[in-house]
C-alpha positions in Angstrom: 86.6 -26.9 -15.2 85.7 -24.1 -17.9 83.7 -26.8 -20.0 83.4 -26.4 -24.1 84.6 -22.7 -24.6 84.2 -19.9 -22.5 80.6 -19.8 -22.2 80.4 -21.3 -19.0 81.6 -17.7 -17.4 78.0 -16.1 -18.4 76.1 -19.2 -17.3 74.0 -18.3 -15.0 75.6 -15.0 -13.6 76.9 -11.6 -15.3 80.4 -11.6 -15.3 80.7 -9.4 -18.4 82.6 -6.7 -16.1 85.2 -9.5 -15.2 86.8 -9.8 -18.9 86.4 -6.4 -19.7 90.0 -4.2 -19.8 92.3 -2.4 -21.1 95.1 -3.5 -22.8 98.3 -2.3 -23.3 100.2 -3.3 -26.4 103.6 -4.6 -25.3 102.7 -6.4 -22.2 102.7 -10.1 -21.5 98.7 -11.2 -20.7 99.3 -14.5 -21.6 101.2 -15.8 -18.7 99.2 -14.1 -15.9 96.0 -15.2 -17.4 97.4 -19.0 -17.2 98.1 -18.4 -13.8 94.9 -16.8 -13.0 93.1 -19.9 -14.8 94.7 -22.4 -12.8 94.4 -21.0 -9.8 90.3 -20.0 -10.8 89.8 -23.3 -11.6 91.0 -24.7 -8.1 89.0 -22.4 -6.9 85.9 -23.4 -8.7 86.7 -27.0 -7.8 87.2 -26.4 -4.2 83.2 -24.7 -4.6 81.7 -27.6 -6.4 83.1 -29.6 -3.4 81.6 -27.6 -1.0 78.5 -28.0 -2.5 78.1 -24.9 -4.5 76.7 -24.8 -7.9 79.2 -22.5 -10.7 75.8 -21.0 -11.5 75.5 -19.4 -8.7 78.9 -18.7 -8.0 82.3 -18.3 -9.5 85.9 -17.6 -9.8 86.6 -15.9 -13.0 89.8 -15.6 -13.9 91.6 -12.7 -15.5 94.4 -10.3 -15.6 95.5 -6.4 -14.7 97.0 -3.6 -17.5 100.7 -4.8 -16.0 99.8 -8.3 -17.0 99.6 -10.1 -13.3 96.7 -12.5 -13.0 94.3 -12.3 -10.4 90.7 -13.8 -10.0 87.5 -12.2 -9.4 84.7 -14.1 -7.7 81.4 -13.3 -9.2 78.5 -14.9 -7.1 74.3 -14.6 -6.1 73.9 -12.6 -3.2 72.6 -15.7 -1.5 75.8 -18.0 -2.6 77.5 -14.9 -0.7 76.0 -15.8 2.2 76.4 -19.3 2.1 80.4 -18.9 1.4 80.5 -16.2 4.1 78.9 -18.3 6.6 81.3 -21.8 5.6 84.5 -19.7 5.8 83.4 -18.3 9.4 82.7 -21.6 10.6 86.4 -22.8 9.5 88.1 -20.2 10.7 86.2 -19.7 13.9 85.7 -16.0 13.1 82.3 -13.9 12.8 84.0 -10.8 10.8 87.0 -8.9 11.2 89.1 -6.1 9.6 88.4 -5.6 6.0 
């Protein structure tokens, strides 16, 4: 899913802010970043199914200063609106609490 290398993350969209952190000598990353690749990767894989492009939008995987992984989901305003639209339709929901 991430292709040759880690270019991939910067094709296309700025997701610079995504890797950037602090981190703390003594703390685990690796683990949480594994996690967080795996699980950014099914993410991406579920998009390209639904017919989105990773160009134009993204799950970028990465981790916090305790070392848990999370993923960040860096997309085009108009991918936005497409996902936004395709998760309302499956859930049956136009908005809700935040």
């Amino acid at each position: 899913m991430t292709g040759s290398g880690d270019d991939w993350l910067s094709n296309g969209l700025d997701v610079e802010s995504a890797r950037c952190g602090l981190w703390v000598s003594g703390v685990e990353y690796v683990a949480g970043r594994r996690d967080a690749r795996e699980s950014a990767d099914r993410l991406n894989r579920a998009l390209l199914g639904a017919g989105f492009e990773l160009s134009e939008v993204r799950a970028v995987a990465s981790t916090d200063v305790s070392g848990r992984g999370f993923v960040r989901v860096a997309a085009r305003l108009d991918a936005v609106d497409r996902l936004a639209a395709l998760l309302e339709t499956a859930t049956g929901s136009r908005g809700g609490a935040v």
